[in-house]
VEXDREN-2710 file (C-alpha; in Angstrom, 1 decimal):
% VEXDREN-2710
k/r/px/py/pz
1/UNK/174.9/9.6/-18.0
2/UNK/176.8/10.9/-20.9
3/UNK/175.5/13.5/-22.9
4/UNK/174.7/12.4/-26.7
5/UNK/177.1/14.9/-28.2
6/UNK/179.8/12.9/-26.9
7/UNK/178.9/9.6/-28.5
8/UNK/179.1/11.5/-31.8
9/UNK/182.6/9.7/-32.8
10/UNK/182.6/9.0/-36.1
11/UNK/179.5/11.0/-37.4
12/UNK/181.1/14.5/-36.3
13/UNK/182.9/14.5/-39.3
14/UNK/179.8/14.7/-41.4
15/UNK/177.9/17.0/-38.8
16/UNK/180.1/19.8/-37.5
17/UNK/181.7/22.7/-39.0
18/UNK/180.7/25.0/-41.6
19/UNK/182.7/23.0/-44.3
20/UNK/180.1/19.9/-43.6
21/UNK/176.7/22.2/-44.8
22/UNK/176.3/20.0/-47.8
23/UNK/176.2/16.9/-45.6
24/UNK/173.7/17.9/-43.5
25/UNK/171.8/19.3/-46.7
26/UNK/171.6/15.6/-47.2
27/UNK/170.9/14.4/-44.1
28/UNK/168.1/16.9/-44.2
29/UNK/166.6/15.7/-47.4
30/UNK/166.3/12.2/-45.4
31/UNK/164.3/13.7/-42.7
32/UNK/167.5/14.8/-39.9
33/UNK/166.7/18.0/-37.9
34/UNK/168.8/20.6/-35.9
35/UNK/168.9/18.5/-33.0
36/UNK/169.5/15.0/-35.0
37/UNK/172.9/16.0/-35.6
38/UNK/174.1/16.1/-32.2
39/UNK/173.0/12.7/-31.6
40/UNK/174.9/9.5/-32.5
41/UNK/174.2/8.4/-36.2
42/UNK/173.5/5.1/-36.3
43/UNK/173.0/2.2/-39.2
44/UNK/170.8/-0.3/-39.3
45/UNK/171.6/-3.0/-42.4
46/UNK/168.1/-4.6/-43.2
47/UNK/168.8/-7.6/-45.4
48/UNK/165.2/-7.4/-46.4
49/UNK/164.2/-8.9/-49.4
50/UNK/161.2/-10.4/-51.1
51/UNK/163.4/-13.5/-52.3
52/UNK/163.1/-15.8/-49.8
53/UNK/160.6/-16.6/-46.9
54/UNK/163.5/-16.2/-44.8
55/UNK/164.0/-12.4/-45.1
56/UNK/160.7/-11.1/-46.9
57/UNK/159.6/-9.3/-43.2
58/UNK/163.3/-7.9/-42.0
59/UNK/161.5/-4.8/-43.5
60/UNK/159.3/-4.2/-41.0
61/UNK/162.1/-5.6/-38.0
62/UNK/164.2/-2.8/-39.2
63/UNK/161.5/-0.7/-38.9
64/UNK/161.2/-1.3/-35.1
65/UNK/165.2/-1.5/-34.6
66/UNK/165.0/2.4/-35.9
67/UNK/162.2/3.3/-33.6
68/UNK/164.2/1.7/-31.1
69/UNK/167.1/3.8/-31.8
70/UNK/165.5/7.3/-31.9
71/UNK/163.1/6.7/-28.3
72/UNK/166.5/6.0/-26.9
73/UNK/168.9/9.3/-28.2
74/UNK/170.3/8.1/-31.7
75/UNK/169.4/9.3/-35.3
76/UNK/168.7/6.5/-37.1
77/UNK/169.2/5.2/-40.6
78/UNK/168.0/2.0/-42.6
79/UNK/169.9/0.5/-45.2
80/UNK/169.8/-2.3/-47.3
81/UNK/171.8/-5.7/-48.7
82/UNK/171.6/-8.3/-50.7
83/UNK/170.4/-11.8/-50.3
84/UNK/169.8/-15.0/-51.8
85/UNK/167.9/-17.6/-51.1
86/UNK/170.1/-21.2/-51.1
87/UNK/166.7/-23.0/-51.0
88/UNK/165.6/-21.3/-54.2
89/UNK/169.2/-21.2/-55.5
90/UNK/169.6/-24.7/-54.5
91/UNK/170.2/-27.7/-57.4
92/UNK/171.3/-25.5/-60.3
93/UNK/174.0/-22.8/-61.1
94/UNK/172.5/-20.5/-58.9
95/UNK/174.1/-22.0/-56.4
96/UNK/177.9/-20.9/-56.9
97/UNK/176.4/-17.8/-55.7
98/UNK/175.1/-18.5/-52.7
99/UNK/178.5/-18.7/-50.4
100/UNK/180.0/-15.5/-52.8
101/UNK/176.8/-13.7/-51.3
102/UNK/178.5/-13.7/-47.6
103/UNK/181.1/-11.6/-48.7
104/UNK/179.2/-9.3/-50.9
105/UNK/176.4/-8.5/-47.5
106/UNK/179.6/-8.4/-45.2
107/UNK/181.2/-6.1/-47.9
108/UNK/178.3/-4.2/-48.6
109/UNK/177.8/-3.2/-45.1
110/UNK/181.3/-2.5/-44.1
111/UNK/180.9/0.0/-47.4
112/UNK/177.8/1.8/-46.1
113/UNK/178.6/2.2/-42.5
114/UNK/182.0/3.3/-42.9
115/UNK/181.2/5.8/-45.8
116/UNK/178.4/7.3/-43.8
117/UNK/180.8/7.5/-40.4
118/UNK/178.0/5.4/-38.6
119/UNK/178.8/5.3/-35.0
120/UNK/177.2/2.5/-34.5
121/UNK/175.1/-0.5/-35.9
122/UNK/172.1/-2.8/-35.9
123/UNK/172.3/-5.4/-38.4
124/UNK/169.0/-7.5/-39.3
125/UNK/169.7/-11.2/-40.7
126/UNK/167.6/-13.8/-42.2
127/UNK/168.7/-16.6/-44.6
128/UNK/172.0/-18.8/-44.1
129/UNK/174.7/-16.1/-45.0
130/UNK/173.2/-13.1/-43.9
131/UNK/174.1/-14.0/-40.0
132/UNK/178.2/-14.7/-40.7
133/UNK/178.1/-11.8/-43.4
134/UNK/176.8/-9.1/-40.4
135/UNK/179.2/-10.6/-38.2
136/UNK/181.9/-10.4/-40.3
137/UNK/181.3/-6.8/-41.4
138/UNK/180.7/-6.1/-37.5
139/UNK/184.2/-7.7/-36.5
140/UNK/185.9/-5.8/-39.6
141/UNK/184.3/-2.4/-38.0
142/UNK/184.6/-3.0/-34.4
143/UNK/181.7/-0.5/-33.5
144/UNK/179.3/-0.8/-31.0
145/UNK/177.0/-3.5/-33.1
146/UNK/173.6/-5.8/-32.0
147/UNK/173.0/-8.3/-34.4
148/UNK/169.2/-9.5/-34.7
149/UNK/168.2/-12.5/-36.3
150/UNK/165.3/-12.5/-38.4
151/UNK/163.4/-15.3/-37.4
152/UNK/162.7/-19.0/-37.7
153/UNK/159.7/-20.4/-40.0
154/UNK/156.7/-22.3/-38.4
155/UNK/156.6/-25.7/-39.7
156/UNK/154.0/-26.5/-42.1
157/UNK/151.4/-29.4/-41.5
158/UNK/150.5/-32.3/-44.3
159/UNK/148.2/-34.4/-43.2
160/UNK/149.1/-34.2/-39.7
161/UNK/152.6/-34.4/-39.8
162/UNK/155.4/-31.3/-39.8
163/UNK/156.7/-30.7/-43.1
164/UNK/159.4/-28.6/-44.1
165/UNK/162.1/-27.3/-47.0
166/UNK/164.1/-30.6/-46.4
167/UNK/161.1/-32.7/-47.2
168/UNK/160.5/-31.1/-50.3
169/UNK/163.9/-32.2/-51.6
170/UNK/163.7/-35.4/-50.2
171/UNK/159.8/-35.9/-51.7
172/UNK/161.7/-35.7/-55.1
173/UNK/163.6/-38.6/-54.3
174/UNK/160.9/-40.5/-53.4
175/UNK/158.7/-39.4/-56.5
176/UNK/161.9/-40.7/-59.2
177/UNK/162.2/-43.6/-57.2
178/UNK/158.1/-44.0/-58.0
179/UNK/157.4/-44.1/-54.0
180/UNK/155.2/-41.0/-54.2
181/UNK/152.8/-39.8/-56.8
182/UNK/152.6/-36.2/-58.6
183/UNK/149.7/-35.3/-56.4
184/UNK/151.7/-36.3/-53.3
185/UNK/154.7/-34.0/-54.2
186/UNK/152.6/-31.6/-55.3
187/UNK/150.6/-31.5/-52.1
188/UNK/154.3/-31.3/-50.1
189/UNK/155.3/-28.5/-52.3
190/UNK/152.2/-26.8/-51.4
191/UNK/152.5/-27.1/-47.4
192/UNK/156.5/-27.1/-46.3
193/UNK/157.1/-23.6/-46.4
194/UNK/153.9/-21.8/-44.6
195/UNK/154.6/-18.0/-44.3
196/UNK/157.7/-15.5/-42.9
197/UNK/161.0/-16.8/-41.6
198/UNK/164.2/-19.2/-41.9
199/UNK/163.9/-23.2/-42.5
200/UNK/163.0/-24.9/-39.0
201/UNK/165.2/-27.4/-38.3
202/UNK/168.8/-27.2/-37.1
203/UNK/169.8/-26.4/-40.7
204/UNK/172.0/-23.3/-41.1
205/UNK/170.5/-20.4/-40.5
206/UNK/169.6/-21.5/-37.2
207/UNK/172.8/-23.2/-36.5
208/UNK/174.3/-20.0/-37.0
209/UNK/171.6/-17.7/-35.1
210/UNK/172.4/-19.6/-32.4
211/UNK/176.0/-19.5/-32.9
212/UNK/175.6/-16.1/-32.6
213/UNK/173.9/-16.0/-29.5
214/UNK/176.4/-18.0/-27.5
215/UNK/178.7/-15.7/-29.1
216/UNK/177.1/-12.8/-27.4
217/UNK/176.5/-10.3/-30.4
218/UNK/173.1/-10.9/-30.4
219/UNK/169.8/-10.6/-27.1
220/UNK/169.5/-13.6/-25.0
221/UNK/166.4/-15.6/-26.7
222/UNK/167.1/-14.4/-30.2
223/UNK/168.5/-17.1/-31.9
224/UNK/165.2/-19.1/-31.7
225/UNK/162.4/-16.6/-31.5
226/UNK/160.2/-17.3/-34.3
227/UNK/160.2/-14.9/-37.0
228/UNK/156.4/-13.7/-36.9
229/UNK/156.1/-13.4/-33.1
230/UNK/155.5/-9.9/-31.9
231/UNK/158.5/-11.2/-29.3
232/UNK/160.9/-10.6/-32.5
233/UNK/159.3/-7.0/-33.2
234/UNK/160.0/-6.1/-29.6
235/UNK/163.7/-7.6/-29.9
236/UNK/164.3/-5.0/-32.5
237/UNK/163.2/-2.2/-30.8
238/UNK/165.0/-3.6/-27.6
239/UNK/168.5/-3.9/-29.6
240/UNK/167.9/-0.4/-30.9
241/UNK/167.7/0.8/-26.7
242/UNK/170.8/-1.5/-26.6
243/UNK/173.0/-0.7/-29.0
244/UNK/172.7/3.0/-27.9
245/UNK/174.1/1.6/-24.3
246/UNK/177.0/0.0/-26.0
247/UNK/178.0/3.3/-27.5
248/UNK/178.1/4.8/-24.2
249/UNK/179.4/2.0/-22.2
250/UNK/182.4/2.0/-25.0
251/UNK/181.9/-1.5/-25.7
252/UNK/182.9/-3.1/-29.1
253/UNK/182.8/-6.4/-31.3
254/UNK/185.4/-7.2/-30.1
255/UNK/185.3/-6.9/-26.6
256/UNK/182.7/-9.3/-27.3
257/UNK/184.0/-11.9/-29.5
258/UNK/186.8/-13.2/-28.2
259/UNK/188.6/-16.5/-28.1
260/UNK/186.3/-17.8/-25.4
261/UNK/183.2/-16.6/-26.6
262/UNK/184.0/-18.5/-29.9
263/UNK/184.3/-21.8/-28.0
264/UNK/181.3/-20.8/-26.8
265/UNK/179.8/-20.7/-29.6
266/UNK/181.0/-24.6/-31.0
267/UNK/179.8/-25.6/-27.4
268/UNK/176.4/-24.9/-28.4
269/UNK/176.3/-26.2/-31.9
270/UNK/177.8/-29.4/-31.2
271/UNK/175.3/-29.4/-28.5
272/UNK/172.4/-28.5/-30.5
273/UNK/173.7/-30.9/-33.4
274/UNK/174.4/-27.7/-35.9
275/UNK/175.2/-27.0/-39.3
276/UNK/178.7/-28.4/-41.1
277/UNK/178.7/-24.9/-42.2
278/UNK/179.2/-23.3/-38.8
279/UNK/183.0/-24.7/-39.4
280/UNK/183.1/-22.0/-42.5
281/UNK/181.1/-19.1/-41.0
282/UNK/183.0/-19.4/-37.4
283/UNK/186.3/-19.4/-39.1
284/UNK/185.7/-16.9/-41.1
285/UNK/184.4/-14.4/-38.2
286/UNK/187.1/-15.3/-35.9
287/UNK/189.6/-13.7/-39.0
288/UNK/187.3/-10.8/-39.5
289/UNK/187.8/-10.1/-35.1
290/UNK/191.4/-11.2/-35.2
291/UNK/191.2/-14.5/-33.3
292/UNK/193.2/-17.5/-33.9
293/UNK/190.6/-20.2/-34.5
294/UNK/191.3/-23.5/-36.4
295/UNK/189.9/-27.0/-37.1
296/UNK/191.7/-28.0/-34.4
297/UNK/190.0/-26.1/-31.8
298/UNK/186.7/-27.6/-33.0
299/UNK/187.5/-30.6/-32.8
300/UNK/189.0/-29.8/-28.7
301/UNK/185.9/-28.8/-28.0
302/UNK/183.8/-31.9/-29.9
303/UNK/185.3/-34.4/-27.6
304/UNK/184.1/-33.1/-24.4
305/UNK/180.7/-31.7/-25.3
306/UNK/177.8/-34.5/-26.1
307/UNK/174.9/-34.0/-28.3
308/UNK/171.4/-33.5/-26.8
309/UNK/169.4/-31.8/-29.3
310/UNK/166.7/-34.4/-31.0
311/UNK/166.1/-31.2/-34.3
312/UNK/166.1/-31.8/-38.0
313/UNK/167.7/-32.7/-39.9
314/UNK/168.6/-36.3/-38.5
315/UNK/166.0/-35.9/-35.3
316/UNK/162.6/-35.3/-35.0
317/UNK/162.1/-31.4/-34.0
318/UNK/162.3/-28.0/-35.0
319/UNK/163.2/-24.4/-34.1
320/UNK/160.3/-23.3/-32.9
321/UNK/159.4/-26.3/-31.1
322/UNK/162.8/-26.0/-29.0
323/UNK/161.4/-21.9/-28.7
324/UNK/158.7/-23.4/-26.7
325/UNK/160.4/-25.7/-23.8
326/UNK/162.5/-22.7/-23.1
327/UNK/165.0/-22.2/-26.7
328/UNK/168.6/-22.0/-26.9
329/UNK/169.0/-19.5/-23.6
330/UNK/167.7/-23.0/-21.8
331/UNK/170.3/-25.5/-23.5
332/UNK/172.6/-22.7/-22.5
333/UNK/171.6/-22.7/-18.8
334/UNK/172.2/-26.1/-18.8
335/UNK/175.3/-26.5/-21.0
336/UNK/176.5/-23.3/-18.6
337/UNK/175.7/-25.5/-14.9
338/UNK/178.0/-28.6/-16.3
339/UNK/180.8/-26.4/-16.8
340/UNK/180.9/-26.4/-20.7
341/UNK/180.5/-22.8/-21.0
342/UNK/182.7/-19.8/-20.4
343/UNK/180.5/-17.3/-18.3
344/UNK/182.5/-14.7/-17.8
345/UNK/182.4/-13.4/-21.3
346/UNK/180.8/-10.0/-22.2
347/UNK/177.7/-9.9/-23.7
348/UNK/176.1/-7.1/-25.6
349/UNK/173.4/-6.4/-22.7
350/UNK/176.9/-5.3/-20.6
351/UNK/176.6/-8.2/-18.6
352/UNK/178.2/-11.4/-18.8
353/UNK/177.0/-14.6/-20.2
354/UNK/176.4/-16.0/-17.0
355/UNK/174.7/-13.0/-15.5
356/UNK/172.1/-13.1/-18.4
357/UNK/171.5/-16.7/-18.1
358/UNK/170.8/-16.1/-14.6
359/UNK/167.7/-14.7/-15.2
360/UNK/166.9/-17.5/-18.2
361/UNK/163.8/-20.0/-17.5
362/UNK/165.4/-23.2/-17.3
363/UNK/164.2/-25.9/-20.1
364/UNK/160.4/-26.9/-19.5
365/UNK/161.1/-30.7/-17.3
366/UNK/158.5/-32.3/-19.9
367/UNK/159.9/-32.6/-22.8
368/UNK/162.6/-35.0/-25.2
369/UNK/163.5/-32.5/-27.4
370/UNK/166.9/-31.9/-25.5
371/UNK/168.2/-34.9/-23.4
372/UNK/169.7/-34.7/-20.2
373/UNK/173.7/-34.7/-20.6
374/UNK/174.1/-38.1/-18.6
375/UNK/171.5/-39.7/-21.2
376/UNK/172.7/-37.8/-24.5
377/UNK/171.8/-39.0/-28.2
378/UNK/175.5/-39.1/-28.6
379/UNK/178.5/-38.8/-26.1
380/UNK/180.4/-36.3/-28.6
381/UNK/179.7/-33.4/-30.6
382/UNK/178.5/-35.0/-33.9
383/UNK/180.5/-33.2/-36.5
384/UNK/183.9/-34.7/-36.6
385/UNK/187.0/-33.1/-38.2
386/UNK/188.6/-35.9/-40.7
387/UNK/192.1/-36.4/-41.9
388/UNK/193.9/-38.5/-44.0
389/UNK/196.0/-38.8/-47.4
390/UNK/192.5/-38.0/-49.5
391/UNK/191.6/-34.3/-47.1
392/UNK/195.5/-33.3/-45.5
393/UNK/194.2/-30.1/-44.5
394/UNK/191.1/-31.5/-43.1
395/UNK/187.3/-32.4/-44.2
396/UNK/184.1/-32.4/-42.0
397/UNK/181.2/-34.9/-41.6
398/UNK/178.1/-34.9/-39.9
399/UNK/177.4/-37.9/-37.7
400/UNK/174.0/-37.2/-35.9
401/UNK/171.8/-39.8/-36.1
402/UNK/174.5/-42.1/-37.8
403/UNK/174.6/-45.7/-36.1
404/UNK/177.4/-46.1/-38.7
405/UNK/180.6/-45.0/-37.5
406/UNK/183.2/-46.4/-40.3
407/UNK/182.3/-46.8/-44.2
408/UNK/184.9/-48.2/-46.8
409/UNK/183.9/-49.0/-50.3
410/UNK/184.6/-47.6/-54.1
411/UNK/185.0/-44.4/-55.4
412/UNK/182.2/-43.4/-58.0
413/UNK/183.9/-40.4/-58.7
414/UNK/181.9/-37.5/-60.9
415/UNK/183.0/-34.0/-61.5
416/UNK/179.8/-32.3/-61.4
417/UNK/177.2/-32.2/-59.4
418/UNK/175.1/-32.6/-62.6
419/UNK/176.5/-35.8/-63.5
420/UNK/176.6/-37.1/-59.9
421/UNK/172.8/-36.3/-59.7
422/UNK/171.9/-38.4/-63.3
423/UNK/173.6/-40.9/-62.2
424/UNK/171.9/-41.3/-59.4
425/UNK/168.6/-40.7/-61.0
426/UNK/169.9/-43.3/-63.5
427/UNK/170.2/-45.8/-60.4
428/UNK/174.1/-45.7/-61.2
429/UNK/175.2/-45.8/-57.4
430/UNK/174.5/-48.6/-55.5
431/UNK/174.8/-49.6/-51.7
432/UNK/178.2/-49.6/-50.2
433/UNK/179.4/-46.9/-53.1
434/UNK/181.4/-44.1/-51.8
435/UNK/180.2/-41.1/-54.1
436/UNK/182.6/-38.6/-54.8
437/UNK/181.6/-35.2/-56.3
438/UNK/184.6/-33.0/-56.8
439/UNK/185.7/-29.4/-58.0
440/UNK/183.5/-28.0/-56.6
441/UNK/185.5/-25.8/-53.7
442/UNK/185.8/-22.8/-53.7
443/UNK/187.8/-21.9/-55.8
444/UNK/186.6/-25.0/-58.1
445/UNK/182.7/-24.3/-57.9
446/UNK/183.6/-21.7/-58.0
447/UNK/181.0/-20.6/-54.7
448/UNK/181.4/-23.9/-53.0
449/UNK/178.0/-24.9/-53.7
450/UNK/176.2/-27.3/-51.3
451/UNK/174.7/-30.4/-52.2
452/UNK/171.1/-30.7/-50.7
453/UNK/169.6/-31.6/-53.9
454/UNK/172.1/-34.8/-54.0
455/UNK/171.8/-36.0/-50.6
456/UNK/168.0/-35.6/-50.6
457/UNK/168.4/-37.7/-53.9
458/UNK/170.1/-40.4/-52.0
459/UNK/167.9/-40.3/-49.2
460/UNK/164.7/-40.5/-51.4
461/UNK/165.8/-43.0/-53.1
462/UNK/166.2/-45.5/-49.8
463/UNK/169.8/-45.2/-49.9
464/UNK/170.4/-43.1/-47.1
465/UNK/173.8/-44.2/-44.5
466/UNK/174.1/-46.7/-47.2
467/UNK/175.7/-44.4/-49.8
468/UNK/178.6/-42.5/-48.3
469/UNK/179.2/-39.1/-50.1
470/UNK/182.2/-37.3/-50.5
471/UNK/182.8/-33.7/-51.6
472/UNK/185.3/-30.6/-51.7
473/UNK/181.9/-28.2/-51.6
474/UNK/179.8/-28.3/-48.4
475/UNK/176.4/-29.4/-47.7
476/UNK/172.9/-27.6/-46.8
477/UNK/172.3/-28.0/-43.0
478/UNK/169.6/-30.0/-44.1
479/UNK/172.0/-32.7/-45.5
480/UNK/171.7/-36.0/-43.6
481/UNK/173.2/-39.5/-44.3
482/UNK/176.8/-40.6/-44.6
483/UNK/178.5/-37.2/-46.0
484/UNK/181.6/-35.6/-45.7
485/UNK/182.6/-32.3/-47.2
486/UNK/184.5/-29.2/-47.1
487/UNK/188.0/-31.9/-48.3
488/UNK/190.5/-29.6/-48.5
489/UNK/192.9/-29.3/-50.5
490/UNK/190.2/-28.9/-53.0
491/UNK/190.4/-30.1/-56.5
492/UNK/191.1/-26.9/-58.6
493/UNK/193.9/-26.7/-55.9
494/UNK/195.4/-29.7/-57.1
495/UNK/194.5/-32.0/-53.5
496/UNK/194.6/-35.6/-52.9
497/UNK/190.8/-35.9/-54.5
498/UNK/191.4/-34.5/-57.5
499/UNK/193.8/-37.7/-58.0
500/UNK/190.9/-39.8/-56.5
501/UNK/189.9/-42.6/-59.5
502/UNK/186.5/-44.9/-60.0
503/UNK/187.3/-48.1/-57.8
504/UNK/189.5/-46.6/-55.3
505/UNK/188.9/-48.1/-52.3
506/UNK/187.8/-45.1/-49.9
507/UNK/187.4/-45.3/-45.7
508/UNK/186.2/-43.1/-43.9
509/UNK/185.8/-43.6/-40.1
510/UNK/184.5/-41.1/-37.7
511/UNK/186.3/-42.6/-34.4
512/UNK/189.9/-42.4/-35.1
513/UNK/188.7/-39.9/-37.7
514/UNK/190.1/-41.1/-41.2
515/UNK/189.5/-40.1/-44.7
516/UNK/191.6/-41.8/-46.8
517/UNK/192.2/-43.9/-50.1
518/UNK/194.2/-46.9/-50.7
519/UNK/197.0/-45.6/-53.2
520/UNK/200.5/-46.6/-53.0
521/UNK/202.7/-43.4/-52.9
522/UNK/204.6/-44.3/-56.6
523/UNK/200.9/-44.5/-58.0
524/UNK/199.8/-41.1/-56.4
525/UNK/203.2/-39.4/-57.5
526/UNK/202.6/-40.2/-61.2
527/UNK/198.4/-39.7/-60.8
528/UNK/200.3/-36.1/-59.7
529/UNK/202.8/-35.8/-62.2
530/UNK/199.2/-36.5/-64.9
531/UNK/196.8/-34.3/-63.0
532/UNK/196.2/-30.7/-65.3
533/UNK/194.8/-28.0/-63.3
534/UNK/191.3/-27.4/-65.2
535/UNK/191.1/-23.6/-66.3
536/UNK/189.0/-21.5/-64.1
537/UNK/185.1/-21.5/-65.1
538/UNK/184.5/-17.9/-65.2
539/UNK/186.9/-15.8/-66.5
540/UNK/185.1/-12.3/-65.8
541/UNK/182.7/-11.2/-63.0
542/UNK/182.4/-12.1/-59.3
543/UNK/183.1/-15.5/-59.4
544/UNK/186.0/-15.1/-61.4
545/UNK/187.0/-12.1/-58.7
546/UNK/185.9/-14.9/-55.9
547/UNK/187.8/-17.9/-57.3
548/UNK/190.8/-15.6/-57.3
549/UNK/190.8/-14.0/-54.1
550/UNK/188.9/-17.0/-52.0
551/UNK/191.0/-19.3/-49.3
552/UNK/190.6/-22.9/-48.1
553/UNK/187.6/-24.1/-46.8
554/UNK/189.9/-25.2/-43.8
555/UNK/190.6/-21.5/-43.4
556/UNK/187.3/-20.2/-43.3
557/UNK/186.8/-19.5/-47.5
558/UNK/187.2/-15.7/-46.6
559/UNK/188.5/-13.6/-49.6
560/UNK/190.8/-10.7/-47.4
561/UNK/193.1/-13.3/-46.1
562/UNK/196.9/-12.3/-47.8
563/UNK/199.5/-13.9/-46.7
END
């Protein structure tokens, strides 16, 4: 075994030599001793906050990563980022901040760890951002890194039934559209969010815990450990042990995330029936390791792997119910036996995917919550990469639990999702309208923001697969219903739907995957040759910097991509 001194890479510049007495004068205010400084300095980025159910107990996680660390030869230290909550920020300005947030946790951390010459890192997550940020920041670095993800929320119980974030927005529909009383909405309000951890269904944050496990970054069983389980506590101190082992083995990020590993990781969430936003977070860590990833290869992998996951939003099931038949290591197992997985890629436990589903229980026999592969709820991944003259560059839409495959109808076309959501509290869009809310991209929003509030709208008000909705912003994983975002080019940008007029005809079909308007090229030349480029929204602070720097959806909406 090697001796600690010699897993001091980076940190030796702060620790050795007579010139470095005012570092370790530091060090030693923070509670480092003699022998702490011939051990391997390691970070651990807690994205603790009291914000958001999601990430108010990451304190005490990072806690237990640190102890981890220091039973196992390292000299720990905790530090923090930001958060938000999209939940809370959800339905209101707040929420052209939430996407912005990825970058400023990915940034944050790269800061910290590379001004402190960390040698190596543990990186606590939570809500929808903070898993894609610590990846990002870990495949910038490329030092030994565990990622460990916070936790998923119990479901709360109303009456019986499971109740969760997604059924307080929808409960709003159904109170405007007079199908639920005050007391009734209030009592929801009161019961869908019941203590610690990330929303339950196959909304984002899970998605991308997930993700991230099929990726290989993160402990078998992870992803779908519920967040106040002493199993989680134990992960962190386990990941601490581990992380010390990748340091000495000399394995890195990106050793870890390669090309393979990625389609790893869209094998599982088309499996599992994940997120729209995986598109943006997977792109986006595949530029921050170097790996060529595009729509395209999403859309390889779609076709050959079916959809067996009955979770919310569009099933019945959560999180922690899947934790309990044997969680995402057992739709692994499974996926890995039909040949849809690559098992040869490195994992950090230094063994490869198939090695450490090996020793995985297999999924409990009695249960529907994931459905054999010959018998799946749908014989393709359900989130479908569109093209057409309205989204050139691509747009995304999420077909689980869609019996409707193709949708044509007129354009109600709003450029706000203010004035998209009074109209429909105004009972302006009717049945068979194709709703289009637009600028609202990245750079547009600016932030992207994601339209949970609208799509719970339409669903509360009854019009759910009846209404199809269109947008260049993206959707909470919670979104259900006929919806397509993430059309790039976006509007700001001058794309096809920022021509897009009331009473277009629009289709959209998910089998020969179309998203188009009927325009005659001479009429879209001149609606081009009209078209001024709205100025930018903010004109100082970071979403002015973001609308600046940020790229196409299609490309990941990263903001260090210069070409």
């Amino acid at each position: 075994m090697t001796e600690n001194k010699d897993l001091r890479i980076r940190s030796k510049v702060i620790s050795e030599g007579a010139n470095r007495v005012p570092n370790r004068a530091m060090l030693r205010a923070v509670g480092f001793k003699d022998e702490d400084f011939k051990k391997p300095m390691i970070g651990v980025a807690s994205t603790w906050s009291e914000v958001t159910p999601c990430n108010m107990h990451i304190d005490q996680l990072a806690v237990q990563a640190k102890k981890g660390i220091q039973e196992h030869g390292g000299a720990p230290l905790i530090f923090n980022t930001i958060t938000v909550s999209d939940g809370i920020s959800m339905g209101h300005e707040g929420m052209l901040f939430s996407l912005p947030s990825r970058e400023a946790i990915a940034d944050s951390i790269e800061i910290v760890t590379n001004a402190e010459r960390f040698d190596a890192l543990v990186a606590v997550g939570g809500c929808d951002k903070n898993t894609p940020a610590c990846l990002m920041a870990i495949g910038r670095m490329n030092v030994p890194a565990v990622y460990v993800y916070g936790g998923t929320i119990q479901p709360g119980n109303l009456d019986g039934r499971k109740v969760d974030i997604v059924s307080a927005f929808e409960a709003v529909g159904q109170y405007h559209d007079g199908r639920m009383t005050e007391e009734e909405l209030h009592k929801v309000e009161c019961s869908a969010c019941p203590g610690a951890g990330s929303c339950g269904g196959m909304y984002t944050a899970n998605t991308m815990a997930s993700a991230a496990e099929a990726l290989g970054i993160s402990l078998p069983g992870s992803s779908s450990t519920p967040a106040i389980s002493p199993d989680k506590a134990a992960e962190c101190a386990e990941a601490g042990k581990t992380v010390i082992e990748l340091l000495r083995n000399g394995i890195y990020p990106r050793d870890i995330m390669t090309k393979k590993a990625f389609e790893n990781a869209i094998t599982v969430v088309m499996a599992l029936g994940g997120s729209t936003n995986a598109f943006l977070h997977l792109l986006a860590i595949a530029h921050s390791v170097q790996v060529d990833l595009t729509l395209d290869d999403f859309e390889r992998i779609r076709v050959k792997v079916p959809h067996i996951a009955d979770l919310k939003p569009s099933g019945k099931y959560v999180m922690q119910d899947l934790n309990d038949i044997g969680g995402v290591p057992g739709v692994m197992k499974l996926l890995l036996e039909q040949g849809l997985l690559h098992g040869d890629c490195m994992t950090v436990t230094g063994k490869t995917l198939a090695e450490n589903l090996a020793e995985a229980a297999p999924l409990n026999e009695d249960q529907d919550i994931i459905r054999p592969l010959d018998s799946p709820l749908k014989p393709t991944g359900p989130l479908v990469v569109l093209r057409g003259n309205l989204a050139p560059e691509g747009a995304i839409a999420k077909m689980s639990g869609m019996k409707q495959l193709r949708f044509t109808g007129p354009a109600r076309v709003y450029d706000s999702e203010e004035s998209a959501t009074q109209a429909i509290l105004e009972d302006r869009i009717k049945e068979g309208d194709v709703l289009v809310i637009r600028y609202c991209g990245p750079k547009g929003g600016p932030g992207m923001p994601e339209m949970l509030s609208v799509t719970a709208l339409i669903v509360g008000k009854g019009l759910g697969g009846k209404v199809a909705l269109i947008t260049d912003g993206r959707f909470s994983g919670g979104s259900h219903g006929f919806v397509i975002g993430h059309v790039a080019p976006e509007a700001q940008t001058g794309g096809p739907i920022a021509l897009l007029q009331d009473d277009d005809i629009v289709t959209i079909d998910s089998e020969t995957q179309e998203i188009s308007f009927e325009v005659s090229p001479e009429e879209l030349d001149n609606r081009r040759k009209a078209w001024i480029r709205p100025q930018p929204k903010f004109k100082t602070g970071v979403l002015a910097k973001y609308a600046r720097l940020v790229s196409s959806a299609s490309k990941g909406a990263v903001t260090d991509l210069f070409e």
